[in-house]
C-alpha positions, 0 to 999 in steps of 0.5 A: 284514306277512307277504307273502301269494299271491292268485289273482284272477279277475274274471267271464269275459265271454261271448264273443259282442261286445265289451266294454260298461261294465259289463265296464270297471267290473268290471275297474278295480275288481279291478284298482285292488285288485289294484294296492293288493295289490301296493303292499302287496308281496303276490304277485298272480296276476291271470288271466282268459278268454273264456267261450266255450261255450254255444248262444248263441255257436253261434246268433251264429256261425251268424247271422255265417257263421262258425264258433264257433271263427272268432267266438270268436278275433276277439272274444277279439282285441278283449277283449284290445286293449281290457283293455289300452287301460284299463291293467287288469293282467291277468297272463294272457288265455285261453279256456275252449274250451281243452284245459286247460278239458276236463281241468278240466271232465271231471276234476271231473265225475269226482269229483262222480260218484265222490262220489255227487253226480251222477245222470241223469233224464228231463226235459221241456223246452221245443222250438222246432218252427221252429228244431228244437232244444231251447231254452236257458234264454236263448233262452226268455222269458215272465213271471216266475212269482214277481213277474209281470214279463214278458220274463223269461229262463228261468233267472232273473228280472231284477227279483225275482231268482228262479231257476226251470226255464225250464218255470215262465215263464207265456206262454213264447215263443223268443227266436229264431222267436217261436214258441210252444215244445213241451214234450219229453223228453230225459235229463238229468244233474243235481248234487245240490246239496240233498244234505245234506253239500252243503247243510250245507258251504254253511251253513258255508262262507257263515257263515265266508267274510266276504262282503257282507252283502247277498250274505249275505243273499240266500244266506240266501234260498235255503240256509234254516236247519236244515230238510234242503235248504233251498231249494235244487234239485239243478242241471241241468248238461247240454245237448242236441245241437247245443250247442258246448261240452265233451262229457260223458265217459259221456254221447254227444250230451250237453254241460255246460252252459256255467255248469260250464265257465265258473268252471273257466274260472278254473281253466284260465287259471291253468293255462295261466299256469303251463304257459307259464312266466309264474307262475315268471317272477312268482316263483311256484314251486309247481306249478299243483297244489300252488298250488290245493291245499285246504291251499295258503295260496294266497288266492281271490278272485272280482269278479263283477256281482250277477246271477251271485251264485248261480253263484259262491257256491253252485254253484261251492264246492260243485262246489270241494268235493265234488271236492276243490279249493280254495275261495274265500277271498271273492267282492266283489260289485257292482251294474249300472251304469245310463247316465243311469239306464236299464240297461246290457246288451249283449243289449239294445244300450243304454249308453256302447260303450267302444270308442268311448270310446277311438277318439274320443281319451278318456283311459281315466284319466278314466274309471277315476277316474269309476267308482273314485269311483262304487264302494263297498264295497256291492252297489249299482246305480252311474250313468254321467251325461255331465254329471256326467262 
């Protein structure tokens, strides 16, 4: 067997709170794969980051009396004791607010621009009048203008799946005064994503990659056939003042939405692993560059939960691609996990805290053994039940 070179990543947790279940599972997953690959005699690069822009980490940190910077650092020392207490074999932890993410950022932005892929125009969005500021799209809830669901966030619908402009929610309200928003207008900068040359990579690049078929076929939903475009909307990729996060390099007062900066995030792990000398220590002698190189023989892999499949198969390798980077060799996908059937979310404060899985003296063994049984090659919802425990 020829040996082969992986880069790995699992899905940055947001940097907000600690770890829930839904974390843990995600990572002992990749991670009893990546120790098979290694088993193998396979050279595994194994990295992972705090995902720590966006308003919702500037909200908590406001609501705490800290600052971004002071919330970020504590959560960022939790997730790195808790990884460990479940034995997961990350070869590097980092951030995205890094320098390594704002070069990667404003560098691919660059390369998106230069390739025509990226243009400004005016919007109207939503305004909380009480807080004075443009509401995020998780900062708005309403019902679900597809399936009529309600308490829906303003990006994507947790029962139907749909993603719609936050605009669309019939009876909107902010999450954070309950006050009904105002619409208003601001510039805004968008990545053609319905660009033909883009939308015609995608068609190719989902039919070759083997990804699941349930993820295949959800793709199928929002690429289309041969008709120009699809279903796809071009993707609005700044923010407004005030937001913590990367500032746009053309754009005063503007901001990349943090779902830009976020996959790169994987990207500056990576770097940052190899500008500290942990990938050569590995055996590893390529340069960062040369490792992510398209023509690199280097494999990607992403593990990510179901609800970011958009994220992480089409905007990502068509933001990969148009600027010229490589592409993911496949992206495994896996359900949420309930506990005694309701849904695991940290947002809500519902299910098992596995920090206090550990404080009270539970073996992490056991529980990696509990969900590798429970998990599959599917993209299917598992359950955590104490008695079957």
């Amino acid at each position: 067997m020829s040996r082969r070179t992986l880069f790995v990543t699992t899905a940055l947790p947001y940097a907000n709170g600690p770890f829930h279940l839904g974390h843990i599972m995600e990572y002992i997953q990749a991670d009893i794969w990546v120790r098979f690959q290694r088993m193998q005699g396979h050279a595994v690069h194994f990295v992972c980051a705090d995902d720590t822009h966006g308003a919702a980490i500037m909200l908590r940190a406001e609501a705490e009396g800290v600052s971004p910077e002071q919330l970020i650092g504590s959560v960022s020392e939790s997730h790195r004791r808790d990884y460990q207490r479940f034995h997961v074999s990350f070869d590097n932890w980092y951030t995205t607010h890094s320098t390594e993410s704002v070069e990667l950022s404003q560098g691919i932005y660059r390369s998106l621009k230069a390739a025509g892929l990226i243009y400004a125009k005016p919007i109207e969005q939503f305004f909380d009048p009480v807080k004075n500021m443009f509401l995020p799209d998780r900062y708005i809830k309403g019902e679900c203008p597809k399936c009529g669901t309600q308490d829906q966030y303003g990006d994507v619908c947790e029962n139907c799946g749909s993603t719609y402009a936050p605009t669309e929610l019939k009876n909107p309200y902010s999450v954070l005064t309950g006050a009904k928003p105002e619409l208003r207008r601001s510039e805004h900068i968008f990545f053609r994503l319905s660009d033909p040359k883009v939308v015609a990579f995608l068609r190719e690049w989902t039919s070759v990659t083997p990804l699941q078929p349930e993820v295949k076929n959800k793709i199928a939903e929002w690429v289309g056939g041969n008709e120009a475009g699809g279903k796809l909307a071009d993707w609005d990729i700044s923010r407004d003042a005030p937001y913590f996060g990367i500032e746009i390099p053309d754009a005063p007062g503007k901001y990349f939405y943090v779902w830009l900066d976020a996959p790169i995030g994987y990207l500056a792990s990576l770097k940052n692993y190899f500008d500290i000398g942990k990938a050569r220590a590995n055996g590893e002698a390529r340069s960062f560059e040369e490792f992510i190189a398209p023509t690199s023989s280097v494999e990607q892999y992403h593990f990510i939960g179901k609800d970011i499949v958009y994220h992480h198969t089409l905007f990502w390798p068509a933001m990969l691609k148009s600027a010229q980077r490589k592409l993911p060799n496949n992206v495994y996908v896996h359900g949420f996990i309930a506990v005694s059937g309701e849904k695991m979310s940290k947002s809500r404060g519902t299910g098992i805290s596995p920090q206090r899985y550990l404080d009270v003296g539970m073996n992490p063994e056991w529980l990696r053994y509990y969900i590798a049984a429970k998990l599959n090659d599917k993209v299917e919802d598992i359950d955590f039940n104490p008695d079957d425990f």
